[in-house]
Each structure stands twice: as C-alpha cells, then as structure tokens.
NUVOMI-340144 format. One line per field, with one value per atom (N, C-alpha, C): atom name; x, y, z; residue in one letter. Coordinates in steps of 0.2 Angstrom, whole numbers, plus 2048, in hexadecimal, padded with zeros to 3 digits. Layout:
<mikes>
atom c(CA ...) .
x c(X ...) .
y c(Y ...) .
z c(Z ...) .
res c(a ...) .
</mikes>
This chain:
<mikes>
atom c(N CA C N CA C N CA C N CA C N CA C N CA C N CA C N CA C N CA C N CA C N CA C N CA C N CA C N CA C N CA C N CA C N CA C N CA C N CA C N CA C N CA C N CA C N CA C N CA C N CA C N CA C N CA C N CA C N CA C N CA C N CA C N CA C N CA C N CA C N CA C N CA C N CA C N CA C N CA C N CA C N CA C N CA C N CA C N CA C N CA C N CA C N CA C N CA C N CA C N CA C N CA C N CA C N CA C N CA C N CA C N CA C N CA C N CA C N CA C N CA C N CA C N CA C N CA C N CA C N CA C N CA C N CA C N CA C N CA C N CA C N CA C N CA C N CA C N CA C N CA C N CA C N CA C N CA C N CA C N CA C N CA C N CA C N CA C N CA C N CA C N CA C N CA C N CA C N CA C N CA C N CA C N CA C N CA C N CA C N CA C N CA C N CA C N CA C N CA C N CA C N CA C N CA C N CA C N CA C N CA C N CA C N CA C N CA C N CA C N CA C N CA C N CA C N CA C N CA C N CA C N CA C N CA C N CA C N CA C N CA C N CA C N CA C N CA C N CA C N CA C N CA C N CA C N CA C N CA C N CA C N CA C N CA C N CA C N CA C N CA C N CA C N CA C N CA C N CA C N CA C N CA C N CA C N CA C N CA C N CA C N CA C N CA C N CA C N CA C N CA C N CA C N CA C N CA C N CA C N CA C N CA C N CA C N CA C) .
x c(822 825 82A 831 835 835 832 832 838 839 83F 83B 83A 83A 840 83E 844 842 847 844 844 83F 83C 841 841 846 843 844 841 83D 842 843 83C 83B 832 82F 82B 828 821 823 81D 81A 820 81E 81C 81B 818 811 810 80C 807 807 805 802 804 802 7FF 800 7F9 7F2 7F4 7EE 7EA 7EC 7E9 7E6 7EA 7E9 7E0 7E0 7DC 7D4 7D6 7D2 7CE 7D2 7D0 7CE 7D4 7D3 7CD 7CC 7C9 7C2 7C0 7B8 7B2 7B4 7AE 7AE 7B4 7B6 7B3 7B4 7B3 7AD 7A9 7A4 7A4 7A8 7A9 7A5 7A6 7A6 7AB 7AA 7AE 7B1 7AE 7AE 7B3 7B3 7B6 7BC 7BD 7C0 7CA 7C2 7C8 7CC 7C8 7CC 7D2 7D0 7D5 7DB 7D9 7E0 7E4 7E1 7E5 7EC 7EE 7F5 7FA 7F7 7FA 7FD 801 806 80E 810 817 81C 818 81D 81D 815 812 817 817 81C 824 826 82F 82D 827 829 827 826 824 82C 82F 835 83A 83B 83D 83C 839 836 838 83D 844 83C 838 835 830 830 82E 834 82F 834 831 830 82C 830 82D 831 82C 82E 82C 82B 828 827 829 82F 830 832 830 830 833 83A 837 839 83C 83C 837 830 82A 829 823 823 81A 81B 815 811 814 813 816 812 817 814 817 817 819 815 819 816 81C 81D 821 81B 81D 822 825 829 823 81C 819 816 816 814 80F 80C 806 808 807 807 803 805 802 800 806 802 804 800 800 7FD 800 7FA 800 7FB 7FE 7FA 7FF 7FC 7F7 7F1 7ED 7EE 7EC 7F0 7F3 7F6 7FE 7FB 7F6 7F3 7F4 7F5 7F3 7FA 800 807 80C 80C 80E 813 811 814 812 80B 809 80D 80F 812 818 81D 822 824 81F 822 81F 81A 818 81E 822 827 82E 82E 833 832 829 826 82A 828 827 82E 833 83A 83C 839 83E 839 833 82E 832 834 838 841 843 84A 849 844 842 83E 83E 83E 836 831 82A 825 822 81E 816 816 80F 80F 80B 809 801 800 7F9 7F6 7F2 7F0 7E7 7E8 7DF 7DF 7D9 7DA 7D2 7D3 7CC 7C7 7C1 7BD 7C2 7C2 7C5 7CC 7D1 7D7 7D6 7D1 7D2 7D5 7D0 7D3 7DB 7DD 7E4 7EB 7E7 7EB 7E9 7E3 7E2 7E6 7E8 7EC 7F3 7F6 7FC 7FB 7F7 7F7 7F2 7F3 7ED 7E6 7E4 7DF 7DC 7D3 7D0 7D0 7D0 7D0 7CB 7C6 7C0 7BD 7B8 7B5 7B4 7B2 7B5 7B5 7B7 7B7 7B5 7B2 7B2 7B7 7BA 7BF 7BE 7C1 7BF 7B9 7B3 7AC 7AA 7AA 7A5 7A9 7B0 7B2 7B4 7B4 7B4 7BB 7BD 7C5 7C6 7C8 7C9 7CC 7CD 7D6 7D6 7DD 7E3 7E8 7E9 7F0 7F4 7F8 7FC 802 802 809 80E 812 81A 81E 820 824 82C 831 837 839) .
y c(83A 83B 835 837 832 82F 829 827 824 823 81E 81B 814 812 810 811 812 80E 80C 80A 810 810 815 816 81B 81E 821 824 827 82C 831 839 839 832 833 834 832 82F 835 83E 840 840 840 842 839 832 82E 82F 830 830 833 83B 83F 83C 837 834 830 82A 827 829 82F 832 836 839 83B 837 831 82C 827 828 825 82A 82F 834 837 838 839 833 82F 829 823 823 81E 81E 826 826 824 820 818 814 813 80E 810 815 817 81C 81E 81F 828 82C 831 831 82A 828 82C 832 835 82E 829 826 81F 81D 81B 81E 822 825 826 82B 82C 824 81D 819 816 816 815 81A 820 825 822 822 822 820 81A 819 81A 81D 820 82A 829 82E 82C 831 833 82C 82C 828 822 81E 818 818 81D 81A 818 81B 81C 816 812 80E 806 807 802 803 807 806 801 803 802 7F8 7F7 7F0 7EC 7E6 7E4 7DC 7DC 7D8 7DC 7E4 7E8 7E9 7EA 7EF 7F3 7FA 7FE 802 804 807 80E 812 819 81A 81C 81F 827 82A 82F 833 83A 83C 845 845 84D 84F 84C 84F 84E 84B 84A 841 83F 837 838 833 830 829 828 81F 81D 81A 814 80C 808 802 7FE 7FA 7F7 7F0 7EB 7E5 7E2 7DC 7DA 7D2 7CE 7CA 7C4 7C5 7C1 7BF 7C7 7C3 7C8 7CE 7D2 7D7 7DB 7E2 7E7 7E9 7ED 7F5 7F6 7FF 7FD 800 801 806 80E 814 817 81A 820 827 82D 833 835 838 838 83D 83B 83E 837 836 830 829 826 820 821 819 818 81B 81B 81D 818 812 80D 80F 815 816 80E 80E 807 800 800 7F9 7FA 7FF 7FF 7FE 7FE 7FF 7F8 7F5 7EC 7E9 7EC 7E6 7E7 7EC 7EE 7EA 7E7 7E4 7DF 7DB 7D4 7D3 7D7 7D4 7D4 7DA 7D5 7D1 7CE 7C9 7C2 7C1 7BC 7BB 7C3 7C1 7BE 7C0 7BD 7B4 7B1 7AD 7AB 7B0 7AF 7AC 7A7 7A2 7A7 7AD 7B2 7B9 7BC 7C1 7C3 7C4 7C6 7CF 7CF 7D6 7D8 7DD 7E1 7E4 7E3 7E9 7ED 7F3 7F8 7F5 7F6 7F5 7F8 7FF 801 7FE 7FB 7FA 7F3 7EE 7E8 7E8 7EB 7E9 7EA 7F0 7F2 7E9 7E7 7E0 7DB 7DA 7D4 7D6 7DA 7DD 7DA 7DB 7DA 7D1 7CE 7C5 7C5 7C8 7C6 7C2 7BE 7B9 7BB 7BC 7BD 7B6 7B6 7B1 7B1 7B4 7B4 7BA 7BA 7C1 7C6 7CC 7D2 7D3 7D5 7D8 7DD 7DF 7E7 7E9 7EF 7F2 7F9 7FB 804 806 803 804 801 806 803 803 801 7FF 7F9 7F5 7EE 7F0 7E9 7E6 7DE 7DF 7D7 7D4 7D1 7CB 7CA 7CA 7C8 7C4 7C1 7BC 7BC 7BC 7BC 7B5 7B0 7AD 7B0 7AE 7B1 7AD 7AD 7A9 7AD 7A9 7AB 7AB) .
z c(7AD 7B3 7B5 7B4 7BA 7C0 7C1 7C8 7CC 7D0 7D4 7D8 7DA 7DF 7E4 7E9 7F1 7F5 7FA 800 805 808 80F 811 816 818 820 826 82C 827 825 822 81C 81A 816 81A 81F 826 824 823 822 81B 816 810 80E 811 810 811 819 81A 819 814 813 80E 806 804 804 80A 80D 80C 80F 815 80F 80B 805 800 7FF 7FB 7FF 804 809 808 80A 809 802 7FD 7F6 7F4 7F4 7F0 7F0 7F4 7FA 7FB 7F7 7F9 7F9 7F5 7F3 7F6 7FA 801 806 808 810 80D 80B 809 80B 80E 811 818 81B 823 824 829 830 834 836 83B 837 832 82E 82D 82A 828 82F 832 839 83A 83C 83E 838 832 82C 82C 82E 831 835 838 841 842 83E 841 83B 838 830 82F 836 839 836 836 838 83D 841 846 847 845 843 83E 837 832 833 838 83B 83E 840 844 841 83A 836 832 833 82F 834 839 83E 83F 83D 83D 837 83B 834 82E 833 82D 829 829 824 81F 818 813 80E 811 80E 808 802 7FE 7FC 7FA 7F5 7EF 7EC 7E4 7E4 7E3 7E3 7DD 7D9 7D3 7D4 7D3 7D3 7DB 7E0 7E7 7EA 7E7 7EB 7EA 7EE 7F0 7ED 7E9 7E6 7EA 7EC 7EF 7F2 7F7 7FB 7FB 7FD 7FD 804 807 80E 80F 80D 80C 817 819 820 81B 820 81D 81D 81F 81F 81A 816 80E 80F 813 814 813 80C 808 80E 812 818 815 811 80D 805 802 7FB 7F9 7F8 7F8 7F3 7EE 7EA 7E9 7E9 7EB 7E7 7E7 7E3 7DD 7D7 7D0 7CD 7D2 7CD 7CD 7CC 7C8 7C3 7C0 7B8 7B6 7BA 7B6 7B8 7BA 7BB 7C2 7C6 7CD 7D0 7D0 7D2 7D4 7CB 7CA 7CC 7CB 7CD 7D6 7D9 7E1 7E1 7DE 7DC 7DC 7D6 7D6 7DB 7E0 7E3 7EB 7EC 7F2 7EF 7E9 7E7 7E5 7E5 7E4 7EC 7EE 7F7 7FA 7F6 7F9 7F9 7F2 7EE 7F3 7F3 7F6 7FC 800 808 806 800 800 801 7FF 800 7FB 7FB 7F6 7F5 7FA 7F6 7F9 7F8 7FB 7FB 802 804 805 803 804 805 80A 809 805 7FE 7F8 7FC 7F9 7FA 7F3 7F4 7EE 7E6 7E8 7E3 7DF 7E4 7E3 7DF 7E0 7DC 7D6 7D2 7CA 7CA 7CE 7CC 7CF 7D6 7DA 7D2 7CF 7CD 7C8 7C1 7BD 7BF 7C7 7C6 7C9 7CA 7C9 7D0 7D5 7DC 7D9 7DC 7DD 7E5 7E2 7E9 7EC 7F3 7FA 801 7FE 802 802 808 808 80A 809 80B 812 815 81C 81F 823 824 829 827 82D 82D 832 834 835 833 832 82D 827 820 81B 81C 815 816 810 80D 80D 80D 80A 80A 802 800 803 803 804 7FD 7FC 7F5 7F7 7F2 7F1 7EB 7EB 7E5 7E6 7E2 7E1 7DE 7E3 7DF 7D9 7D5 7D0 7D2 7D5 7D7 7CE) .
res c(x x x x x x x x x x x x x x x x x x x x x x x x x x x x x x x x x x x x x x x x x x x x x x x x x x x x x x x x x x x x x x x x x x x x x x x x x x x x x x x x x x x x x x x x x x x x x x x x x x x x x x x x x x x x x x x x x x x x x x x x x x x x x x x x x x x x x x x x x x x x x x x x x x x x x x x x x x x x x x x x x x x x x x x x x x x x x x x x x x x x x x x x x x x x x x x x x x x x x x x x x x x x x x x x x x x x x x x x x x x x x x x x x x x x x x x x x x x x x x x x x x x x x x x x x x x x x x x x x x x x x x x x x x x x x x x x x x x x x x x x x x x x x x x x x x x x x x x x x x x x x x x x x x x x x x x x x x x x x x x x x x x x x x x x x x x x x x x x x x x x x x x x x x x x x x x x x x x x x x x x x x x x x x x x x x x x x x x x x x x x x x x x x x x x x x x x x x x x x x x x x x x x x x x x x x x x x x x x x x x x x x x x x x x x x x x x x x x x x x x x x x x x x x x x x x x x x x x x x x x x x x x x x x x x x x x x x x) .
</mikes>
C-alpha cells in the first residue's frame, strides 16, 4: 500500500473522524474495557465539527495518512508540543502508516522551533511511542472513566 501523508483539510473532517472513532472503538478494547460509559465520553468531542474546529486553530497542525482515495490515519500536533490525536483505521498497523504521520508531527514540531513533544499514550499504544524514542514521565491517569493513559515525552534532535 502507497501512503501519502497530508496536511488536513475541512473536506477530511468525516472521513477523519470516522477513523478516530473506529480506531477508539475496535482498537482500544483493552483500554476502555468495552465501558459504555467510558467509551461514550472518549467519543464525545471526536465529531465532524470539533475536527473543522481543530483545524481552524493556527497552533494546531493535523495531518492524514491517505492510500487509495481512503484515510488511514490522522495525526494532531498543538504548538505546545501536545500530540492531541494519533489514530489509525483499524487493519493498517504495523505498516509504517504510523511512523509516517510521526515524522510529518515531528518535522513541523522542529520547524516551530520545539525542544519536545508530549503525549497521552493508551496501554496499548506504548510499545509503538517508545519504539519511535518517548520516555515515560509519571503516572497513568485515569480519563473518561476506566481507561489509563500514560504521559510520554519525546526529545527532539533539530
């Protein structure tokens, strides 16, 4: 599979967030334990319009994994050095979609002149942050209910 990474666009806004939400849902199961109650609030603002309105916002820069006319992945870097989304559609792990929208954060992380980057991984997601260089930074949290998420960091090397 040929991927491209992109920068977002409005016109993604369902077929992002459609990978989200699938990504959240299948992916995720070990996180949020198949909690309704979990679940529902990890959804909530992972819409259509919350995403137009994250684009819309000049210290976001979200990108795509797109293969084929269809979007495998998204990516949503704040200028604050906070990885806010990192999902890919379920099936397309373990093809380097991943890494590719990694390095597409971490080169506008560098051009905005940033010294690291921060992120909540889900249990699941660790091995995949530590592989690309994150170091754990305390400990887990709970959000939405009953799932955990880590704090990560990563230094940059400009």
């Amino acid at each position: 599979m040929t991927v491209t990474v992109r920068q977002a666009e409005q016109q993604d806004a369902d077929a992002a967030m459609g990978v989200v939400r699938r990504s959240i849902a299948e992916l995720c199961v070990t996180d949020h334990h198949g909690d309704e109650e979990t679940l529902a609030r990890w959804l909530a603002n992972k819409t259509p319009e919350t995403f137009r309105s994250w684009l819309s916002n000049p210290d976001n820069f979200c990108v795509v994994a797109e293969s084929g006319g269809g979007l495998f992945g998204v990516g949503l870097l704040r200028r604050s050095g906070q990885v806010l989304l990192f999902y890919l559609a379920p099936g397309s792990q373990r093809q380097g979609i991943g890494r590719a929208i990694h390095v597409a954060l971490e080169a506008r992380a560098i051009q905005w002149g940033l010294l690291f980057l921060h992120l909540e991984s889900t249990a699941d997601a660790r091995h995949f942050y530590e592989a690309l260089g994150y170091r754990p930074t305390g400990e887990p949290v709970h959000k939405y209910g009953v799932l955990q998420c880590f704090p990560y960091q990563k230094y940059l090397q400009p």
